[in-house]
mmCIF file of the N, C-alpha and C atoms, coordinates in Angstrom:
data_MODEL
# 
_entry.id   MODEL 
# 
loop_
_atom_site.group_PDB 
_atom_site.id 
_atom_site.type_symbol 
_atom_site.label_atom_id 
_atom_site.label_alt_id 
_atom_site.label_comp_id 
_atom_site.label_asym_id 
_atom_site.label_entity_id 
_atom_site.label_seq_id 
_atom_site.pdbx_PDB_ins_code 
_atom_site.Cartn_x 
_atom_site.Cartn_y 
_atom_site.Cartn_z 
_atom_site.occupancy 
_atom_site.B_iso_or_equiv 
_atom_site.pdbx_formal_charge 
_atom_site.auth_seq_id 
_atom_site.auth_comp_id 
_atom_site.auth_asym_id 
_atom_site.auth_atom_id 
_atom_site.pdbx_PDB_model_num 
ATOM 1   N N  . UNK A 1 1  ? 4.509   33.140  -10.323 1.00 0.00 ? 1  UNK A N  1 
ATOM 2   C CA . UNK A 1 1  ? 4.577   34.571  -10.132 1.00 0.00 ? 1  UNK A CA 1 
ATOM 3   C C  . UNK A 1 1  ? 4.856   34.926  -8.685  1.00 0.00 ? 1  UNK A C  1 
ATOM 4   N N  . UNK A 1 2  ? 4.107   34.114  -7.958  1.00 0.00 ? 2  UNK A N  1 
ATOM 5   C CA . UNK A 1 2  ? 4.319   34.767  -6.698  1.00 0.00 ? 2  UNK A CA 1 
ATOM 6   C C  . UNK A 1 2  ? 5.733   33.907  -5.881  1.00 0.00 ? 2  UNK A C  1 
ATOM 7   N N  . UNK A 1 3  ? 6.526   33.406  -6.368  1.00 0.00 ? 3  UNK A N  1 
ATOM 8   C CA . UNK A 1 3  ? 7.906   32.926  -5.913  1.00 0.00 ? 3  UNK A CA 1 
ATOM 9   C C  . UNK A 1 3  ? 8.555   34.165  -6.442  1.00 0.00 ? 3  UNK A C  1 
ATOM 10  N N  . UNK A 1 4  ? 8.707   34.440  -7.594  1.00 0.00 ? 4  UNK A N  1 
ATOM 11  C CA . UNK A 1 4  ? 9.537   35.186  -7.976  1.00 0.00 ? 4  UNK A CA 1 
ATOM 12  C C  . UNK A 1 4  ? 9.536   36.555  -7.346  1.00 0.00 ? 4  UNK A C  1 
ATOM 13  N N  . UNK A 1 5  ? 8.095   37.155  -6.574  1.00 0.00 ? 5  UNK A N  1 
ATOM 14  C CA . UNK A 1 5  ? 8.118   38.615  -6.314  1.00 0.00 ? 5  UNK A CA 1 
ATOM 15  C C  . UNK A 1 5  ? 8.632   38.209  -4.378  1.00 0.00 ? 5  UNK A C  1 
ATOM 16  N N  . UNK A 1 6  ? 8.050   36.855  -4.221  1.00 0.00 ? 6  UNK A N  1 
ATOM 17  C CA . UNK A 1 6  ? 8.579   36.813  -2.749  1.00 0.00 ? 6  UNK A CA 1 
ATOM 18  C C  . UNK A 1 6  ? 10.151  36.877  -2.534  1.00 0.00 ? 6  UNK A C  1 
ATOM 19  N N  . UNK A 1 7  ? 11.156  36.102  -3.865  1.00 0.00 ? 7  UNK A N  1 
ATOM 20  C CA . UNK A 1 7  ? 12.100  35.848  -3.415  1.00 0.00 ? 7  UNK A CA 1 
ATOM 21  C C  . UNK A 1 7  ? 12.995  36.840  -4.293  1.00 0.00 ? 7  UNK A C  1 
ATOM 22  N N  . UNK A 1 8  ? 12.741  37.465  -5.646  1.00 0.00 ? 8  UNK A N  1 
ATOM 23  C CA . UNK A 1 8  ? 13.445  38.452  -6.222  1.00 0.00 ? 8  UNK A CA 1 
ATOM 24  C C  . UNK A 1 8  ? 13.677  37.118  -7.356  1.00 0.00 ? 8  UNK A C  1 
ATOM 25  N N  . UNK A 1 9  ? 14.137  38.121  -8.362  1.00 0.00 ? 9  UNK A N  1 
ATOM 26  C CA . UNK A 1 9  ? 15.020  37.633  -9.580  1.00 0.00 ? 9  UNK A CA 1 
ATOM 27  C C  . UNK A 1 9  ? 14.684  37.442  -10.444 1.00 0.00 ? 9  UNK A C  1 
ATOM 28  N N  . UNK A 1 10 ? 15.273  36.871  -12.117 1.00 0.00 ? 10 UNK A N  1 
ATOM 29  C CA . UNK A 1 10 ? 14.866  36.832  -13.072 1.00 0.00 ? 10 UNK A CA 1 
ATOM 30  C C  . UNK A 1 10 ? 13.473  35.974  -13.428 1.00 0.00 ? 10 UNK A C  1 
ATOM 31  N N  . UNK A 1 11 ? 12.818  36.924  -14.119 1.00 0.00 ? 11 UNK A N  1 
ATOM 32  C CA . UNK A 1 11 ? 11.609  36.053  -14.404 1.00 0.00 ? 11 UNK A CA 1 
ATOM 33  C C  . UNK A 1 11 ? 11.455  34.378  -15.603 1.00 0.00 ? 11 UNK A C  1 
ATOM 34  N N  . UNK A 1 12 ? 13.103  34.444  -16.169 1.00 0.00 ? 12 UNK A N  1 
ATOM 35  C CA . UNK A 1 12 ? 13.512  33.180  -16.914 1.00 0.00 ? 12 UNK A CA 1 
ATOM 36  C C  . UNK A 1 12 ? 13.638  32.309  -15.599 1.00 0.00 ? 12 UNK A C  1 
ATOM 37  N N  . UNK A 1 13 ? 14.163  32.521  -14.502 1.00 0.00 ? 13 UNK A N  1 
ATOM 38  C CA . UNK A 1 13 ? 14.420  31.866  -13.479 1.00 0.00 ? 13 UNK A CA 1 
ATOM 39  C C  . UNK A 1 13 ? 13.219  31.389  -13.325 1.00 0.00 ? 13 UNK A C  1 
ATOM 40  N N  . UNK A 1 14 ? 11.775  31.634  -13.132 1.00 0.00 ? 14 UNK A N  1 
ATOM 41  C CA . UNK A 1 14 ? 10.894  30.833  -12.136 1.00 0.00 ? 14 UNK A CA 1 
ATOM 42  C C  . UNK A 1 14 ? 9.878   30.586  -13.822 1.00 0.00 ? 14 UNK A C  1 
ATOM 43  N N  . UNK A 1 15 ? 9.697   31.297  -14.968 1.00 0.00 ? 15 UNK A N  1 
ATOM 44  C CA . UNK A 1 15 ? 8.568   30.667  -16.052 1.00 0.00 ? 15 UNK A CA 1 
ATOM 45  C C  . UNK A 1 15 ? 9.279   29.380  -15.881 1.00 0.00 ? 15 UNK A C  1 
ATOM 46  N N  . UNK A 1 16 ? 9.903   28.529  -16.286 1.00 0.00 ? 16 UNK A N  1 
ATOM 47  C CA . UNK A 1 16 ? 9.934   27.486  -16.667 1.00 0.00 ? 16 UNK A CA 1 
ATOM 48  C C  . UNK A 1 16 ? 9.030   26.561  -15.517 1.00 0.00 ? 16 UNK A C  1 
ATOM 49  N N  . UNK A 1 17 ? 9.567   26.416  -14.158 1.00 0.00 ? 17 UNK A N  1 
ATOM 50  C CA . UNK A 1 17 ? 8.520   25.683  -13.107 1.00 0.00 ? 17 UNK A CA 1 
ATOM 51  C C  . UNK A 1 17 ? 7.127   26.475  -13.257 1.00 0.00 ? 17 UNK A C  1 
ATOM 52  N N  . UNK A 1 18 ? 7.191   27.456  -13.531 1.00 0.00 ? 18 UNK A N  1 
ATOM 53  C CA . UNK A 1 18 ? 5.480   27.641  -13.843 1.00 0.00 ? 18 UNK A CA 1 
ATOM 54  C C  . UNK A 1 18 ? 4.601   27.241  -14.779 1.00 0.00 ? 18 UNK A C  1 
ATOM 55  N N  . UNK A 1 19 ? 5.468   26.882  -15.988 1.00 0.00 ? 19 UNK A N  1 
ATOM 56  C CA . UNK A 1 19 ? 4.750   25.969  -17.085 1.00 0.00 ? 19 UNK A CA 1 
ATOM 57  C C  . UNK A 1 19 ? 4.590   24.689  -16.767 1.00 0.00 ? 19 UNK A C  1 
ATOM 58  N N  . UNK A 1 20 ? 5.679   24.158  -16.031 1.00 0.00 ? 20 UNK A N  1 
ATOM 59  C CA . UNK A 1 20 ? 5.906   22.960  -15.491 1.00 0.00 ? 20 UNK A CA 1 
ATOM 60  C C  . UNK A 1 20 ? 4.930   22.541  -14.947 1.00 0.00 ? 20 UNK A C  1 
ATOM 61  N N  . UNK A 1 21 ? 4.142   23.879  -13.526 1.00 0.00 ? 21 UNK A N  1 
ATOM 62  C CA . UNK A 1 21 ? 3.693   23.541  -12.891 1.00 0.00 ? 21 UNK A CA 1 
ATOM 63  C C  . UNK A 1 21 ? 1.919   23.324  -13.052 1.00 0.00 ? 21 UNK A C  1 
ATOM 64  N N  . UNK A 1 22 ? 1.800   24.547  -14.178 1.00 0.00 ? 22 UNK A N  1 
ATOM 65  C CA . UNK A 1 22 ? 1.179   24.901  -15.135 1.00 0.00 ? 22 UNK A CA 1 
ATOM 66  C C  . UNK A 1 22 ? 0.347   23.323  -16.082 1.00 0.00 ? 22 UNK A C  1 
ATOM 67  N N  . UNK A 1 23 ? 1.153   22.873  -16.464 1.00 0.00 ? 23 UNK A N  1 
ATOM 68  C CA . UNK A 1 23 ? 1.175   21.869  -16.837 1.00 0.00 ? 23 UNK A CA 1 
ATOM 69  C C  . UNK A 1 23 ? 0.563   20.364  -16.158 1.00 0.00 ? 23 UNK A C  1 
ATOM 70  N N  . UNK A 1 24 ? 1.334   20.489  -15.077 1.00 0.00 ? 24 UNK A N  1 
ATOM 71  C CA . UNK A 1 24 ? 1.062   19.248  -13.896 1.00 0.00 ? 24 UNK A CA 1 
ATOM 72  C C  . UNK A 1 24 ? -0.434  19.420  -13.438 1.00 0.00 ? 24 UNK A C  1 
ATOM 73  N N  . UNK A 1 25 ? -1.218  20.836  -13.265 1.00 0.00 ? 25 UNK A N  1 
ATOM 74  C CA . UNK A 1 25 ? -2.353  20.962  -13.067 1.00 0.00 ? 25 UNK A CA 1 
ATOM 75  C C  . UNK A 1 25 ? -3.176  20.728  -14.150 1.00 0.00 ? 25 UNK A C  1 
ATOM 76  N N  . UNK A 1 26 ? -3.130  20.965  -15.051 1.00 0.00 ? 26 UNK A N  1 
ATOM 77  C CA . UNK A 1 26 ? -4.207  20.878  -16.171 1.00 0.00 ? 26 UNK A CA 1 
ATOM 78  C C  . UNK A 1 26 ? -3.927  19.214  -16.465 1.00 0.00 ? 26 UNK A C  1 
ATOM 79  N N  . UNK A 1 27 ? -2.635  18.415  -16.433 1.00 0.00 ? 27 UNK A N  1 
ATOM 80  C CA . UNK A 1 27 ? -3.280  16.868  -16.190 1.00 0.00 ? 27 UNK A CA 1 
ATOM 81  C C  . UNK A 1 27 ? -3.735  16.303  -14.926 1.00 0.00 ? 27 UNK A C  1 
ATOM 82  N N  . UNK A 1 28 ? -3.662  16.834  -14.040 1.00 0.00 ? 28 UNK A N  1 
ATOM 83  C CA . UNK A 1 28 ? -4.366  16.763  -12.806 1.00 0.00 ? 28 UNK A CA 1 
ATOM 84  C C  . UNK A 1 28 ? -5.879  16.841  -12.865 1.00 0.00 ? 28 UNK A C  1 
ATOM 85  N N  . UNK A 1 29 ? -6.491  17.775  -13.503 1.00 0.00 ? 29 UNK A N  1 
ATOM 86  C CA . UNK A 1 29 ? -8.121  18.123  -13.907 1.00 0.00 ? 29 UNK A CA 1 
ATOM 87  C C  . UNK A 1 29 ? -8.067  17.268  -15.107 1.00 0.00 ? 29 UNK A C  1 
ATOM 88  N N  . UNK A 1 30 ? -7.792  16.546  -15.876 1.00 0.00 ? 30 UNK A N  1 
ATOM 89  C CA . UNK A 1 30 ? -7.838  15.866  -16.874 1.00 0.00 ? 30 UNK A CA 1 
ATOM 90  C C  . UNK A 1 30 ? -7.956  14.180  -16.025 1.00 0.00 ? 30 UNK A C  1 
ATOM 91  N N  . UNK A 1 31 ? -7.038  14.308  -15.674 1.00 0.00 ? 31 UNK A N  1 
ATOM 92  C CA . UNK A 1 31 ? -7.543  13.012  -14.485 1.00 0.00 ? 31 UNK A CA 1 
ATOM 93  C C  . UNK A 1 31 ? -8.506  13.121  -14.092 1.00 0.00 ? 31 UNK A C  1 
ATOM 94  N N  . UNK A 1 32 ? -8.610  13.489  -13.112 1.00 0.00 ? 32 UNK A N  1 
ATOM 95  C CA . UNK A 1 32 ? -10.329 13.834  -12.220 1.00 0.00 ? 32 UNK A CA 1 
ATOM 96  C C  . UNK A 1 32 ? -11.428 13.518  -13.154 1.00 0.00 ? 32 UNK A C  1 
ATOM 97  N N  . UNK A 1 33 ? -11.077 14.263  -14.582 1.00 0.00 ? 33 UNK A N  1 
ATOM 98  C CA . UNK A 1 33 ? -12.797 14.410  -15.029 1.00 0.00 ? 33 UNK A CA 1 
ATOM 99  C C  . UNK A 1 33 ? -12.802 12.999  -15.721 1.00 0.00 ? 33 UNK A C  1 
ATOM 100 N N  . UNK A 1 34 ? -11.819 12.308  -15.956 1.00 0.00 ? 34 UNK A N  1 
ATOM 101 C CA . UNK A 1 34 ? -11.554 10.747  -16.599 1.00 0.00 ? 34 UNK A CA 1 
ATOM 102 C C  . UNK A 1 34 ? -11.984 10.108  -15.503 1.00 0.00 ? 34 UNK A C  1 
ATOM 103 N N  . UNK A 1 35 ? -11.260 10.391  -14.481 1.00 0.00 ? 35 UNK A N  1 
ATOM 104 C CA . UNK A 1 35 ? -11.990 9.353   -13.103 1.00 0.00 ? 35 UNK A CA 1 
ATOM 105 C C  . UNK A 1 35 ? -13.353 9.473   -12.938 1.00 0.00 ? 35 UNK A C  1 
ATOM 106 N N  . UNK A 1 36 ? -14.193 10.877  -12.961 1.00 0.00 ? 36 UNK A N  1 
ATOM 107 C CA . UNK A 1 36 ? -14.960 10.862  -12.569 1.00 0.00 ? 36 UNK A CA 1 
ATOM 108 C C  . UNK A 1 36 ? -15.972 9.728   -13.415 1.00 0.00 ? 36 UNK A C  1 
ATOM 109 N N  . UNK A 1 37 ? -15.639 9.957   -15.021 1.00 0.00 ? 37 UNK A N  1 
ATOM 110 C CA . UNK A 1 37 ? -15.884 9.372   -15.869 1.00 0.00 ? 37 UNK A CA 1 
ATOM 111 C C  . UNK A 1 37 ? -16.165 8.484   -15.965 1.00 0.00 ? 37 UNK A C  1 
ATOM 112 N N  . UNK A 1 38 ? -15.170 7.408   -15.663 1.00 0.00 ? 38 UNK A N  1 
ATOM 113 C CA . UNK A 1 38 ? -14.821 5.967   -15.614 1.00 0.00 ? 38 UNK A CA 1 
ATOM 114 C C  . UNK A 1 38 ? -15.914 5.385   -14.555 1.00 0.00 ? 38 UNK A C  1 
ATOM 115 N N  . UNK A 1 39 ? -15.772 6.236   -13.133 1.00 0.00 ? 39 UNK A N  1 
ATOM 116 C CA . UNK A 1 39 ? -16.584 5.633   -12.098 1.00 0.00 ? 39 UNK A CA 1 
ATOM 117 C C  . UNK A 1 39 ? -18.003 5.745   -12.521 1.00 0.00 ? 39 UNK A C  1 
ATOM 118 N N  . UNK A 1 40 ? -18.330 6.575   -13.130 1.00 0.00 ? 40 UNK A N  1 
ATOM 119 C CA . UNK A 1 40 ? -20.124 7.003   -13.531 1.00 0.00 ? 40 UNK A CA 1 
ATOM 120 C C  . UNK A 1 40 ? -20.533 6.046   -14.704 1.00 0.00 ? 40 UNK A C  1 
ATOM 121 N N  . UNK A 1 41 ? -19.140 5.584   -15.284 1.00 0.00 ? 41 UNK A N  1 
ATOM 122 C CA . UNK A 1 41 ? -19.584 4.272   -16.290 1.00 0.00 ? 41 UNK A CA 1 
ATOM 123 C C  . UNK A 1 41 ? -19.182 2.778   -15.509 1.00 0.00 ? 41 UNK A C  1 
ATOM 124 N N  . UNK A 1 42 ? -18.551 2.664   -14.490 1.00 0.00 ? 42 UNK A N  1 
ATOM 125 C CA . UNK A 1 42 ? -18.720 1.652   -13.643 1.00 0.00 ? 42 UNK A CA 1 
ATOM 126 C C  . UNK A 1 42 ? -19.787 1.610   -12.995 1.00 0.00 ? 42 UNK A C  1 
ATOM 127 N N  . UNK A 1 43 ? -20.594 2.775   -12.488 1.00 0.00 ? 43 UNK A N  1 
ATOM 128 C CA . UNK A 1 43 ? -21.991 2.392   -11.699 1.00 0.00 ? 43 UNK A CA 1 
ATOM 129 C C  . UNK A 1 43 ? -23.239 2.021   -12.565 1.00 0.00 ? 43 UNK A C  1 
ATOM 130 N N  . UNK A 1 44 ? -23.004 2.486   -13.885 1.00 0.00 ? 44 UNK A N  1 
ATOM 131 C CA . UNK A 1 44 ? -23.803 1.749   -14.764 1.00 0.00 ? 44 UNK A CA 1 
ATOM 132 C C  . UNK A 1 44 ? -23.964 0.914   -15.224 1.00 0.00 ? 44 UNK A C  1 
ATOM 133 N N  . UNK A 1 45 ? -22.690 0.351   -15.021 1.00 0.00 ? 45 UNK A N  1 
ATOM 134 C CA . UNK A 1 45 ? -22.463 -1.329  -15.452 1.00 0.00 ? 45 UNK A CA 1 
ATOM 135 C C  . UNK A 1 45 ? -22.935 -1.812  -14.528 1.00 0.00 ? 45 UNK A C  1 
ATOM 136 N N  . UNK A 1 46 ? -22.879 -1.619  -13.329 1.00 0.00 ? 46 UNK A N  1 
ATOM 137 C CA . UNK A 1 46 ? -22.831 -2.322  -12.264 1.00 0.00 ? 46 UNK A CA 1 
ATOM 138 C C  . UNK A 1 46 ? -24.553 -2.507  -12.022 1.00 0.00 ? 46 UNK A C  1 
ATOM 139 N N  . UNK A 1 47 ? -25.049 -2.082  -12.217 1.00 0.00 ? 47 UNK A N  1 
ATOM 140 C CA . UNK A 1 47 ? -26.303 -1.358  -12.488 1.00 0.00 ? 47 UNK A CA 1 
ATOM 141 C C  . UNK A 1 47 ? -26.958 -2.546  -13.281 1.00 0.00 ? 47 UNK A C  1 
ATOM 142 N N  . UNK A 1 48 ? -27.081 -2.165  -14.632 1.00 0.00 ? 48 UNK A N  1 
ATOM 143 C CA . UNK A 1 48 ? -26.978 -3.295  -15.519 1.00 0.00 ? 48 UNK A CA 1 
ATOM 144 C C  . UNK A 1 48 ? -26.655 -4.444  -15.389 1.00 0.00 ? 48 UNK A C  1 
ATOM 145 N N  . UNK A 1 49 ? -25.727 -5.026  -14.829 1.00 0.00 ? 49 UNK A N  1 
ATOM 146 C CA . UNK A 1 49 ? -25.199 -6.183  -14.363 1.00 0.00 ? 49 UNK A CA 1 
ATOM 147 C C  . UNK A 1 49 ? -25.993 -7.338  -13.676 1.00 0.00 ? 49 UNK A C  1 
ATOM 148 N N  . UNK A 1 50 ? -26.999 -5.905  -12.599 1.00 0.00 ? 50 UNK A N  1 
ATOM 149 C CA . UNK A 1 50 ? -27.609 -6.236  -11.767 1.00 0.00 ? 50 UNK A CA 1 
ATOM 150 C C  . UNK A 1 50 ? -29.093 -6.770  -11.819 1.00 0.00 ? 50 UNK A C  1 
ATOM 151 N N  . UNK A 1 51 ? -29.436 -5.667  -12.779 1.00 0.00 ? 51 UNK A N  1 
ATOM 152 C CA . UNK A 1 51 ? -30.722 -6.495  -13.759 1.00 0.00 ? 51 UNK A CA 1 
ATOM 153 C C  . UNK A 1 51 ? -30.934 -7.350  -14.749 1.00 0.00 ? 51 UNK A C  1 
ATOM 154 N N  . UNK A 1 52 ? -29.615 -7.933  -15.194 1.00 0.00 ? 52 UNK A N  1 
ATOM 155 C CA . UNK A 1 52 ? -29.569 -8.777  -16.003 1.00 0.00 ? 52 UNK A CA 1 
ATOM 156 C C  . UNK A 1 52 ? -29.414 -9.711  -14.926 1.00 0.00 ? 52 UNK A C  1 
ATOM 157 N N  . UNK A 1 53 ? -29.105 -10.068 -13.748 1.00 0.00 ? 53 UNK A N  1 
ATOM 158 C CA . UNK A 1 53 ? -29.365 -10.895 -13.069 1.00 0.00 ? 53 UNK A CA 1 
ATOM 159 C C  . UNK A 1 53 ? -30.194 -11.326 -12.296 1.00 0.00 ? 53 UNK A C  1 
ATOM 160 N N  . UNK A 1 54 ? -30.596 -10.361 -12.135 1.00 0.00 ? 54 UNK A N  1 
ATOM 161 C CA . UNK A 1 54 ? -32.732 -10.803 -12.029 1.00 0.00 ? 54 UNK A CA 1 
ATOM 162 C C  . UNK A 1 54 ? -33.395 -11.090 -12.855 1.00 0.00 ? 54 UNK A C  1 
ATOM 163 N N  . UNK A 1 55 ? -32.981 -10.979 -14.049 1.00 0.00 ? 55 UNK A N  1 
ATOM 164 C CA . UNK A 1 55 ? -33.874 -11.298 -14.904 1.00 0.00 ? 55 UNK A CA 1 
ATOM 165 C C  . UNK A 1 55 ? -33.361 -13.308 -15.235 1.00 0.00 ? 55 UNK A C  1 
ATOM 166 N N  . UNK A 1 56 ? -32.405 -13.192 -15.694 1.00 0.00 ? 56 UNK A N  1 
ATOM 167 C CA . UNK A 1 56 ? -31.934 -14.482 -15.266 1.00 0.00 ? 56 UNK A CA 1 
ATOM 168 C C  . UNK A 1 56 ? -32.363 -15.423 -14.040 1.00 0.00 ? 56 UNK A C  1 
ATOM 169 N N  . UNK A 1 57 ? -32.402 -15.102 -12.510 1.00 0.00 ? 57 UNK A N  1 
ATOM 170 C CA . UNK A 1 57 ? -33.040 -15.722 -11.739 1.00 0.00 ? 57 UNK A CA 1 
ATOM 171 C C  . UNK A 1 57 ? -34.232 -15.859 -12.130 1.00 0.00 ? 57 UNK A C  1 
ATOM 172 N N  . UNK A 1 58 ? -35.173 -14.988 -12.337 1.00 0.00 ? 58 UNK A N  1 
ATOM 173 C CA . UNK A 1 58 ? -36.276 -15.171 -12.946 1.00 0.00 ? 58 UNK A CA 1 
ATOM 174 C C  . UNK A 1 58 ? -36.550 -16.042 -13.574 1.00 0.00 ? 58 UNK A C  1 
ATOM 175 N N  . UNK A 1 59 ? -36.105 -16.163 -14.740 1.00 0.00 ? 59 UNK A N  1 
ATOM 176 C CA . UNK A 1 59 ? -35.618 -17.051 -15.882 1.00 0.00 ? 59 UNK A CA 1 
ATOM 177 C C  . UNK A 1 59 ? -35.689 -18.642 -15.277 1.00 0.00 ? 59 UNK A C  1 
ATOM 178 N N  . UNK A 1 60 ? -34.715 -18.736 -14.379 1.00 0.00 ? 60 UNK A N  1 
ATOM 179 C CA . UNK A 1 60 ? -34.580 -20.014 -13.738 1.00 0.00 ? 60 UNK A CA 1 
ATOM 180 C C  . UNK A 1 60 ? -35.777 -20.298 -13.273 1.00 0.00 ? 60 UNK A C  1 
ATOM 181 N N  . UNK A 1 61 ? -36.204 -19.722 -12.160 1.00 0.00 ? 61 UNK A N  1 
ATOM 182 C CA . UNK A 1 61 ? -37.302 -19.828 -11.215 1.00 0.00 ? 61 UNK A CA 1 
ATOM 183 C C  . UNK A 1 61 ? -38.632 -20.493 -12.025 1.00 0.00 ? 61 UNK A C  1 
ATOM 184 N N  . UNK A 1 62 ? -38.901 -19.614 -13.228 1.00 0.00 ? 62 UNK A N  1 
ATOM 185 C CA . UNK A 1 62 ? -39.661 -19.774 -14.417 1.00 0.00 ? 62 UNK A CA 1 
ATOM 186 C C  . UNK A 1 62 ? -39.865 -21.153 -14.493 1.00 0.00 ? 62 UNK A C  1 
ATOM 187 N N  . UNK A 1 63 ? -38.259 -21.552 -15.718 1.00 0.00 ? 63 UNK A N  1 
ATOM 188 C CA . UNK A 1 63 ? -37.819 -22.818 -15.630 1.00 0.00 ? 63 UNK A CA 1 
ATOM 189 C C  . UNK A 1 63 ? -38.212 -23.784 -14.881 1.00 0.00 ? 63 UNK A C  1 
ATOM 190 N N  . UNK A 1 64 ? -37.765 -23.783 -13.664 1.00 0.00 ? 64 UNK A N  1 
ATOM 191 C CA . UNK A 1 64 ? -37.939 -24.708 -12.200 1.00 0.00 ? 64 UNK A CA 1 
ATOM 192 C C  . UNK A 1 64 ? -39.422 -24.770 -12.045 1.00 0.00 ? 64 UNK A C  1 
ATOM 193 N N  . UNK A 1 65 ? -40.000 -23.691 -12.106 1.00 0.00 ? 65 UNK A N  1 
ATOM 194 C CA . UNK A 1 65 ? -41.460 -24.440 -11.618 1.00 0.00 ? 65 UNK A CA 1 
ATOM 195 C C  . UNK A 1 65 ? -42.533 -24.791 -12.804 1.00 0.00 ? 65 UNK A C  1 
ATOM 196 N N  . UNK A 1 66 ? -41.659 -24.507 -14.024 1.00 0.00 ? 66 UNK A N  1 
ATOM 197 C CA . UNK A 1 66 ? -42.513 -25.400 -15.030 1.00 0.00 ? 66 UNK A CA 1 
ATOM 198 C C  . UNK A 1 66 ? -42.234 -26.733 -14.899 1.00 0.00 ? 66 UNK A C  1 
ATOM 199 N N  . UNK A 1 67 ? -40.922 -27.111 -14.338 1.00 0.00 ? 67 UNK A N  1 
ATOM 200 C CA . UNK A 1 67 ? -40.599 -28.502 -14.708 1.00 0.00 ? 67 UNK A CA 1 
ATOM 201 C C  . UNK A 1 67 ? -41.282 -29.110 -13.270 1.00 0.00 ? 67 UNK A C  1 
ATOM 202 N N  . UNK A 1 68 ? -41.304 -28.657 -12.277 1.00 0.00 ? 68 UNK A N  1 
ATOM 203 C CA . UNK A 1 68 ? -42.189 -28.927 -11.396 1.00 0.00 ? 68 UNK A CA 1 
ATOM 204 C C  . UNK A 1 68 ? -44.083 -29.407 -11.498 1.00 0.00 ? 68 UNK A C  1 
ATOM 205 N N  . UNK A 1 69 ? -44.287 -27.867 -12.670 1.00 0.00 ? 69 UNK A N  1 
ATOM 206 C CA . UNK A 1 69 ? -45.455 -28.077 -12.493 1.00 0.00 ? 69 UNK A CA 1 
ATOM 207 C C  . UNK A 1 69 ? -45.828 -29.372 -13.489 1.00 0.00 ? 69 UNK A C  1 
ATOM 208 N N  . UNK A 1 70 ? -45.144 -29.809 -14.503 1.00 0.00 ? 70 UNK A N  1 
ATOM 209 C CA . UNK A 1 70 ? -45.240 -31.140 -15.085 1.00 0.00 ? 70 UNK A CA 1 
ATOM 210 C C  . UNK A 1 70 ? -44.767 -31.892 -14.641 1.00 0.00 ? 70 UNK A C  1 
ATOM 211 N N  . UNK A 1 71 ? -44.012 -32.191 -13.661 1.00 0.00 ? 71 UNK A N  1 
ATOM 212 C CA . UNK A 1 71 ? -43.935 -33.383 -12.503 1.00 0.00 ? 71 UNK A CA 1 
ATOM 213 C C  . UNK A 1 71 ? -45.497 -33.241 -11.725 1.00 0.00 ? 71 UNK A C  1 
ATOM 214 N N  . UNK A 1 72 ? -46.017 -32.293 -11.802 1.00 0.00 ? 72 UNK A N  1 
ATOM 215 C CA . UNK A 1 72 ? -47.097 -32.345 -10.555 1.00 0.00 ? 72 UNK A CA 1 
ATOM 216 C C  . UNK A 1 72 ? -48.295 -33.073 -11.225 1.00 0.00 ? 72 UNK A C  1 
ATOM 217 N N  . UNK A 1 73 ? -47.987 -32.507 -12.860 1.00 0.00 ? 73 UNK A N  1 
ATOM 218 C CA . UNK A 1 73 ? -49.268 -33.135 -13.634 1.00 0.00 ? 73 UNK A CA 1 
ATOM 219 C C  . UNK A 1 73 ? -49.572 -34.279 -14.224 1.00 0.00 ? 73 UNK A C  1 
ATOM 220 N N  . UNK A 1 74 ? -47.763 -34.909 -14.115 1.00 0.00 ? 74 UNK A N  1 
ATOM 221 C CA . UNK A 1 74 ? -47.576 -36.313 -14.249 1.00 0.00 ? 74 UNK A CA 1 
ATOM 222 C C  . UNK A 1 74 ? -48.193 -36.695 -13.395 1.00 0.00 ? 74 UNK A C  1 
ATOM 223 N N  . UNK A 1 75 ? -47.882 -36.695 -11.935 1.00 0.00 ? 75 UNK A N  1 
ATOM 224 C CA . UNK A 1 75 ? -48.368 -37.827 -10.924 1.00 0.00 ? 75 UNK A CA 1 
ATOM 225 C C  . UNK A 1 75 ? -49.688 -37.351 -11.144 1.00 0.00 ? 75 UNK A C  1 
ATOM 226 N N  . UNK A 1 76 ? -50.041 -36.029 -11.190 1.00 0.00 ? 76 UNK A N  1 
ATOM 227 C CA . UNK A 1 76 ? -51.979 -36.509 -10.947 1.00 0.00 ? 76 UNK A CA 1 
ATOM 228 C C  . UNK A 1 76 ? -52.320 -37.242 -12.465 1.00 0.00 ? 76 UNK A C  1 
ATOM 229 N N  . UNK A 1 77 ? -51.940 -37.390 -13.245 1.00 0.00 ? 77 UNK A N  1 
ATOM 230 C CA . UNK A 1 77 ? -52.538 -38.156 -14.315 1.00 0.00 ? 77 UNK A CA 1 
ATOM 231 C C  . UNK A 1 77 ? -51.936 -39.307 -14.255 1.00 0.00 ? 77 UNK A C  1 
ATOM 232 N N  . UNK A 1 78 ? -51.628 -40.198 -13.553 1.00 0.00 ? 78 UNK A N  1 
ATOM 233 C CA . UNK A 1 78 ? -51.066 -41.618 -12.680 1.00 0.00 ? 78 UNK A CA 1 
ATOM 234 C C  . UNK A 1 78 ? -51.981 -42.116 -11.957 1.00 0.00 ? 78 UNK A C  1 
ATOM 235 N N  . UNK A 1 79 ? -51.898 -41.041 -11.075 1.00 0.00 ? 79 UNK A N  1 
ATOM 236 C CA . UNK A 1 79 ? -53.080 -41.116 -10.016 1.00 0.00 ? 79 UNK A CA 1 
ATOM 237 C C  . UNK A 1 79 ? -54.408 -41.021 -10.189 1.00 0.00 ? 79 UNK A C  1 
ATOM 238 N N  . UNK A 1 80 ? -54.834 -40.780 -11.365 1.00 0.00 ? 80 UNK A N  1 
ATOM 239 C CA . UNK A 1 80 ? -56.752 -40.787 -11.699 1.00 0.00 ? 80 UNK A CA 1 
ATOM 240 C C  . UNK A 1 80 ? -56.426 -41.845 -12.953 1.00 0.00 ? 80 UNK A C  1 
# 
């Protein structure tokens, strides 16, 4: 609208780039709210990711010092 009153002339002349342009914006905000989207389900993964890997170390650690602590209970029952 406002090309056409700055520069004069038919209003068939400038609707078409205004739908056009019209257009280019509303997938523009369609992007954004997908991006925003996408990233707010990447920080949750990431998130998740993160406690499943503590829990796993855990897991190990667990592991490791059971097998430790029956190495420890071997030798003392060797040793008496």
């Amino acid at each position: 609208m406002s090309a056409r009153r700055a520069v004069g002339g038919s209003r068939y002349l400038y609707d078409s780039f205004e739908a056009a342009q019209a257009r280019i914006d509303a997938q523009e905000r369609v992007f954004e709210a997908r991006k925003e989207a996408l990233e707010f389900r990447m920080v949750r993964l990431e998130q998740a990711v993160e406690r499943l890997e503590r829990r796993l170390w855990l897991a190990v650690y667990g592991v490791a010092a059971g097998v430790l602590m029956h190495g420890a209970l071997a030798l003392v029952q060797i040793t008496t």
